[in-house]
N, C-alpha and C positions, 0 to 999 in steps of 0.2 A: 442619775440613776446608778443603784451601786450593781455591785456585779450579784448579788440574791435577788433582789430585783430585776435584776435579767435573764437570769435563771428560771426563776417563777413563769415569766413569758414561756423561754423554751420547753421548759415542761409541759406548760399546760397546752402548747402547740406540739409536741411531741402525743403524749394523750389524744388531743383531738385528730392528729393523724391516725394513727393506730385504732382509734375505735372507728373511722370512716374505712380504713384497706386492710387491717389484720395484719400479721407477720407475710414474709412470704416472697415480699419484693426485692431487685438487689438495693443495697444497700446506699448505690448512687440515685436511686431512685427518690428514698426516702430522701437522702440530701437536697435533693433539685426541690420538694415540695418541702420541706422542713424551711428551708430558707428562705422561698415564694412566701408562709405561713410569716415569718419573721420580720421580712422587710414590709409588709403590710399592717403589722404591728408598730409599723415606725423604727425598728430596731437597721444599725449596719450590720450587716454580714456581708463575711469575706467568705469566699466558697475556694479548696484547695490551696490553700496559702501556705508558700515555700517559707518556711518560719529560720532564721539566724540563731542562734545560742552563742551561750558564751559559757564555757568551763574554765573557771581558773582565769589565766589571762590572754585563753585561748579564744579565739572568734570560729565560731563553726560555722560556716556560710550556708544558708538552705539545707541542713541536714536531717530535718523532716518535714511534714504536708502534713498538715492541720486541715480538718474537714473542712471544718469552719472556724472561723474568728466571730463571735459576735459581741457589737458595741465597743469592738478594741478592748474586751475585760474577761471575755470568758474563751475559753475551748472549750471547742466541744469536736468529740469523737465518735463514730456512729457505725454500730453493727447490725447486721440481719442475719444473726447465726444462733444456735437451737442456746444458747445459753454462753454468756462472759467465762473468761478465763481471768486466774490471777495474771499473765503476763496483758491482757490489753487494759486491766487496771492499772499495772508498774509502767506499762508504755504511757499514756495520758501521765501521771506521777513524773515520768522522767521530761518528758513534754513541758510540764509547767517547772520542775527546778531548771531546765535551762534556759527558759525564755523570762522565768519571774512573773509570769502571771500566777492570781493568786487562786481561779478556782477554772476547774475544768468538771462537765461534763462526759460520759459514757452513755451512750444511749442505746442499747441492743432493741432493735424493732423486731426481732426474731421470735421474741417471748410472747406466751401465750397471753398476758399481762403486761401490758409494758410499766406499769410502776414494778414491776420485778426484772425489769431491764435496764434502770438510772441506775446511774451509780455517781455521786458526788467527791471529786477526790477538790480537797483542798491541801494548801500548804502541806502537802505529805500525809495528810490524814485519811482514809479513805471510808468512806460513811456506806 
């Protein structure tokens, strides 16, 4: 399974949360049921994971927390605020150039919609 393919899962488990509870909740809330919805899908998820980077030829030991890890291919980062900023897009962006994974989720559960709360950043790109 590639990492669009795992993708697909999270989203459409992210959708079917949000049209059962709405915006509203904290945000670790959504986490705890997002990843209950995930590993019942068959998918691994890592929930809070102290993530290493490497800059250059430097080793950054645990220098941020990753919501989740899931299937060891995607990040994914998760809000429940009235609407994303450019900096929590450039946070996830900086997240995947120093770990080298190639696609990360943004999930804002805040949104009255939550397909206007994904936000796909790949390789630098941000959809």
């Amino acid at each position: 399974m590639n990492e669009n393919d795992v993708a697909k899962i999270i989203v459409d488990c992210a959708y079917q949360i949000h049209t059962k509870t709405g915006p509203g909740m904290f945000e670790s809330v959504y986490e705890c049921i997002l990843a209950e919805y995930l590993i019942k899908k068959g998918l691994k998820v890592e929930r809070q994971v102290k993530m290493p980077a490497q800059f250059e030829d430097i080793l950054l030991d645990r220098v941020f927390v990753a919501d989740l890890i899931v299937n060891d291919s995607v990040i994914v980062e998760l809000k429940s605020k009235s609407f994303l900023s450019e900096v929590d897009k450039k946070q996830l962006l900086t997240y995947l150039r120093l770990t080298g994974y190639k696609l990360g989720l943004l999930i804002n559960f805040g949104e009255k919609l939550i397909k206007d709360g994904i936000k796909r950043i790949i390789n630098g790109i941000i959809e």
